[in-house]
C-alpha angles and dihedrals in degrees: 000000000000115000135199117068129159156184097230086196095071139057118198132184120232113234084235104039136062089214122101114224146252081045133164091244121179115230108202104205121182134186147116121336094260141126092231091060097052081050098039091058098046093051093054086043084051091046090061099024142050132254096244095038086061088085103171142354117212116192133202127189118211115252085254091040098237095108130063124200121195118197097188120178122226135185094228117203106189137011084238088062100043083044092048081043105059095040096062088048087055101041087058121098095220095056108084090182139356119197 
């Protein structure tokens, strides 16, 4: 199921964050140097967010090169998507740490 779709009329606080959605908010992934974590990470962020609410990946290589960081941009809709979000990047075996 796709989520994130929005009135793009209208912001909304959620009860439990002092952000105001929908909201540009930054996800901070980190894991192995490897193409299927870059991938691995991009397919969980497009199961709770839509194509066009993923605006910009940044990546960062380790000093050693061994580690990847991904900073990637979302338009986040709700607290709940950006929660369901990164549990699904923590749960994953790939992810070493989501800020």
């Amino acid at each position: 199921m796709m989520k994130g779709k929005r009135d793009t009329n209208t912001m909304s606080r959620d009860e439990d964050s002092p952000l105001e959605f929908p909201c540009d908010f930054a996800i901070k992934v980190m894991g192995r140097q490897s193409e299927e974590f870059e991938q691995h990470v991009h397919d969980v962020l497009r199961r709770h967010f839509a194509a066009a609410d993923i605006l910009d990946t940044r990546r960062r290589n380790s000093r050693g090169a061994n580690y990847l960081s991904l900073t990637v941009t979302v338009r986040a809709g709700s607290r709940a998507q950006l929660d369901e979000a990164y549990r699904e990047l923590t749960a994953s075996e790939h992810v070493l740490m989501a800020l």
